[in-house]
N, C-alpha and C positions, 0 to 999 in steps of 0.2 A: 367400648363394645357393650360395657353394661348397661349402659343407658339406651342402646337398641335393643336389647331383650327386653328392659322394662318397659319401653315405649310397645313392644309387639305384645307382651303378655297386657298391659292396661288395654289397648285396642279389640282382645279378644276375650278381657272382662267386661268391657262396655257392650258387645255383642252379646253374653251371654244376658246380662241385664237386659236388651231389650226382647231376647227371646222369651224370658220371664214374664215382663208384662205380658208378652203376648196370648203368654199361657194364661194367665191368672185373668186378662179379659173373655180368653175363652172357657175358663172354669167358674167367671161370676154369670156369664150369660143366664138366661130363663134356663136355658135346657144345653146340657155338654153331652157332643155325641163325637165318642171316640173312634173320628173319621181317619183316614189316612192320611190328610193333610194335619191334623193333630199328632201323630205318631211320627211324621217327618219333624214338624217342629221339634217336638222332642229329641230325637235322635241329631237332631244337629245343635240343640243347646249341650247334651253328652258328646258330640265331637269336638267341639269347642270345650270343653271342662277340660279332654284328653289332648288337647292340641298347648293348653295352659300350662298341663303338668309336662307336656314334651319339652316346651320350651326351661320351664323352670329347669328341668333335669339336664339341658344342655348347658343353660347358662352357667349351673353349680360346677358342672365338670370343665367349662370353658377358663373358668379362674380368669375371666377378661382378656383373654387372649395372650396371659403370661404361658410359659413354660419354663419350668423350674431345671435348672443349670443340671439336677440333681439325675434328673429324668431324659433327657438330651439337649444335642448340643446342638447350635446352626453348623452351617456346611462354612467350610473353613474361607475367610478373606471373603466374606458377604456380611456388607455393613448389616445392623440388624437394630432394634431397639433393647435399652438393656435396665434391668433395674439394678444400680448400684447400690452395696452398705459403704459406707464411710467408718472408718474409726479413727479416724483425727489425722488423715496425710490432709496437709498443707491447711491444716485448720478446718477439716469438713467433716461433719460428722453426722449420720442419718442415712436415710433411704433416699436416693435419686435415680430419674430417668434421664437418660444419657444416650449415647449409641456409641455402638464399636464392632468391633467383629475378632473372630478368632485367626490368629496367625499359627498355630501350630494345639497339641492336647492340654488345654484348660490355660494360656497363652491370652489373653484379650489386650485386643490394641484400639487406640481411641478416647474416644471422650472418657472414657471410663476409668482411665488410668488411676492408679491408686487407691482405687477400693477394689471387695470382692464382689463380682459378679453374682448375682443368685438368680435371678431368671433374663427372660429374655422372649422376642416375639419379635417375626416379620418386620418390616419396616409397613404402612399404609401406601397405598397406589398412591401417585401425585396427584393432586385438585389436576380435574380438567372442565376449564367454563365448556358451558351450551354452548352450539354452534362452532368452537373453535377447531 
């Protein structure tokens, strides 16, 4: 998911760049007359600023679409995606993504088997091709 916020915020820096020139060719003109179609421009290179920082502020609070185990939990016996810690069952050791789901209160069953749980998130909708 971080990588579509970055893609959406670059998209609506490149916008604001060209709102820029646009200014700046109408501020080297012979003569600048602060028309209303210059005050639009404007106003939409500043909704676009505030469209950037929207996005930024949801992407920080999104955490990539984690939620932390700490903070809630999925609804019980829905497979889910999971970030596992390892500390050394059957030789694993680190941070993995995995999937499993909850069988009963703080219970995870699944791939995840023998590490702790610390977050988790949705599973993604399945690919579905065009036309199909």
């Amino acid at each position: 998911m971080r990588k579509v916020f970055k893609k959406i915020i670059e998209n609506l820096e490149e916008k604001i760049k060209e709102y820029d020139k646009r200014i700046e060719r109408r501020e080297g003109a012979c003569y600048f007359d602060e028309t209303d179609a210059n005050r639009k421009l404007d106003d939409r290179a500043k909704g676009l600023e505030q469209a950037i920082e929207i996005v930024k502020q949801v992407a920080a609070e999104y955490n990539n679409g984690w939620i932390p185990c700490s903070k809630r939990l999925p609804e019980r016996g829905k497979d889910v995606l999971v970030t596992v810690k390892y500390t050394g069952f059957m030789g694993m050791y680190g941070i993995r993504i995995k999937t499993g789901h909850m069988e009963f209160e703080n219970g995870w069953f699944g791939d995840c088997a023998g590490g702790k749980v610390i977050a988790w998130q949705p599973l993604p909708e399945p690919y579905h091709p065009k036309g199909e």
